[in-house]
C-alpha positions in Angstrom: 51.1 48.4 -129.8 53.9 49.5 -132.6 56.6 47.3 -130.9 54.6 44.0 -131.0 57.8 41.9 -132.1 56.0 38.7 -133.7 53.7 40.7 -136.1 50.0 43.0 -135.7 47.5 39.7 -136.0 44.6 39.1 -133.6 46.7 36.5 -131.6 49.7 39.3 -131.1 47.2 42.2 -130.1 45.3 40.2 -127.7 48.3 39.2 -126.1 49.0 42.6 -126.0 45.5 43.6 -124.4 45.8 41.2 -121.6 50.0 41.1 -120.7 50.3 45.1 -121.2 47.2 46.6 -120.7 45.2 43.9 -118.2 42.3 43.9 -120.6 40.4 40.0 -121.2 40.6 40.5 -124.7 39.6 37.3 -127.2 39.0 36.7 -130.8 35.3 35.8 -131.2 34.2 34.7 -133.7 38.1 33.9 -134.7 38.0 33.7 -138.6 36.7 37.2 -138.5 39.4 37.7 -136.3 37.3 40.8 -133.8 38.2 41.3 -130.8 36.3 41.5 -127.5 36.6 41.5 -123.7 34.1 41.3 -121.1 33.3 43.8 -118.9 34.3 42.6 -115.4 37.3 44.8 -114.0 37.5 47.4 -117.1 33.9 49.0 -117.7 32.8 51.4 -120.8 30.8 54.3 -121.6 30.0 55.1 -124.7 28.7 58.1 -125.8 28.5 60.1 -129.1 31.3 61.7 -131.0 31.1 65.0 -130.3 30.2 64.8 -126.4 33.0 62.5 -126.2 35.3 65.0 -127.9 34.1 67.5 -125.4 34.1 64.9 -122.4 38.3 64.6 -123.6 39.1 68.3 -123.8 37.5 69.1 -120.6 39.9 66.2 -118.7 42.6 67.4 -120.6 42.4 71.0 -119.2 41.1 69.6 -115.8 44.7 67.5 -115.6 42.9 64.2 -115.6 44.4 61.4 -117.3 42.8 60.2 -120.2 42.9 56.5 -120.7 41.9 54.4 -123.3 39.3 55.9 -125.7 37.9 54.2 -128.4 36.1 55.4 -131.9 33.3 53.4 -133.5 33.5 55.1 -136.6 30.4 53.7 -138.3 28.1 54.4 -135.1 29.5 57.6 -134.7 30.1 56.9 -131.2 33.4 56.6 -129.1 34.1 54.9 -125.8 36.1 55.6 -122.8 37.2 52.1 -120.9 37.1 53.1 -117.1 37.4 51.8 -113.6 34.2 50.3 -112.3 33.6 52.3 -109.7 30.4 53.6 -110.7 27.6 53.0 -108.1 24.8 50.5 -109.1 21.6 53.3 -108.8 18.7 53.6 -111.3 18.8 57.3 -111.5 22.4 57.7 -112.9 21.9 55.2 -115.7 18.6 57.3 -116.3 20.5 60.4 -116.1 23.5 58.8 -118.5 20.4 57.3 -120.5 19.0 60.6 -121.4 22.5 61.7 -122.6 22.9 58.8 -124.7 25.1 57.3 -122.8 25.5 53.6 -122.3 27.8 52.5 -119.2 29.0 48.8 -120.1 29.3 47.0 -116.9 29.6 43.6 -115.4 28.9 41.2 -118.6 29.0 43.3 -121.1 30.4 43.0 -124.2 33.3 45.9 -125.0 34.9 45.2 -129.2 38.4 46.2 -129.3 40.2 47.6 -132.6 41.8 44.3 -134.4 44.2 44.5 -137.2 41.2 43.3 -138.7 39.0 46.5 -138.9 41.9 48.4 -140.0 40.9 47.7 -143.8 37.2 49.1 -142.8 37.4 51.2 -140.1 35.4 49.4 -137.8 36.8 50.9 -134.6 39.8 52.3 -134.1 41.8 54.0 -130.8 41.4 57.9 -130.4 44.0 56.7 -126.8 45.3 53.6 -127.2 45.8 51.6 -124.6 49.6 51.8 -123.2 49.6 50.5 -119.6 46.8 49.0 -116.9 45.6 52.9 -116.6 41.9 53.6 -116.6 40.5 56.5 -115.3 37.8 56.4 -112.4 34.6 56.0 -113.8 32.9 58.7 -111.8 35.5 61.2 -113.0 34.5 60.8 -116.8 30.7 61.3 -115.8 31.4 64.1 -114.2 32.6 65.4 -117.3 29.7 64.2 -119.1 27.8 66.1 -117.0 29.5 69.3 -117.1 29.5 68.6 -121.2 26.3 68.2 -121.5 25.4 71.5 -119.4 24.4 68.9 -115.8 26.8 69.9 -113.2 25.0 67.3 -111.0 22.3 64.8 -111.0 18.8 66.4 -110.9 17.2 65.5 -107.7 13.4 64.7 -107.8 11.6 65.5 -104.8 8.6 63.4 -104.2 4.9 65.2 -104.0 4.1 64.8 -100.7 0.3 63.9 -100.1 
């Protein structure tokens, strides 16, 4: 993002988001000048701080690459932009529910640093976004999981009758 020749606006950076990094960025609303994308291709999860410090060590020593990670500074919170290749069942959203973890998928809403937030802190990158990387979705859950103390999804057995 340092060698943005024309200037760090919300125009420049978007332009940015979508040519280098294939993210749908747009300014919305634009005299507040924040930046967005939907979630379509790129997905989110967002979890707290300090499990997502833990979630980025643990990759790290595992030789994962990282990706784009993001810091919400006033929710405390950061998110990792992934690959969507999470499958659509109830019991890992419950599972990522009860580790306060949101996954942003199809249609969601992702906010993107702007020059904008730099004056308040509003988000910022922890990994900025260099290139169309993302890691696989199901990658950073299992670190999650191994974070949080899960090393897989709890299994509940029905009563039988």
């Amino acid at each position: 993002m340092a060698h943005i020749g024309f200037g760090d606006t919300p125009a420049s950076r978007c332009v940015y988001y979508r040519q280098a990094c294939d993210l749908p960025a747009s300014i919305d609303p634009p005299h507040l000048g924040r930046i967005v994308m939907r979630a379509a291709h790129v997905w989110g999860l967002s979890m707290p701080t300090a499990l997502g410090q833990a979630v980025k060590i643990r990759m790290h020593k595992q030789g994962c690459d990282i990706g784009p990670i993001m810091s919400h500074t006033r929710s405390v919170r950061w998110t990792f932009l992934i690959r969507p290749d999470l499958p659509d069942e109830v019991r890992l959203f419950a599972e990522m529910f009860r580790l306060n973890v949101s996954v942003i998928r199809d249609g969601g809403t992702i906010a993107l640093p702007s020059p904008t937030d730099q004056r308040v802190e509003f988000r910022r990158w922890i990994e900025p976004p260099r290139c169309t990387f993302r890691p696989s979705g199901l990658v950073v859950v299992d670190s999650i999981r191994a974070c949080a103390g899960h090393s897989r999804v709890r299994m509940i057995t029905p009563v039988q009758a």
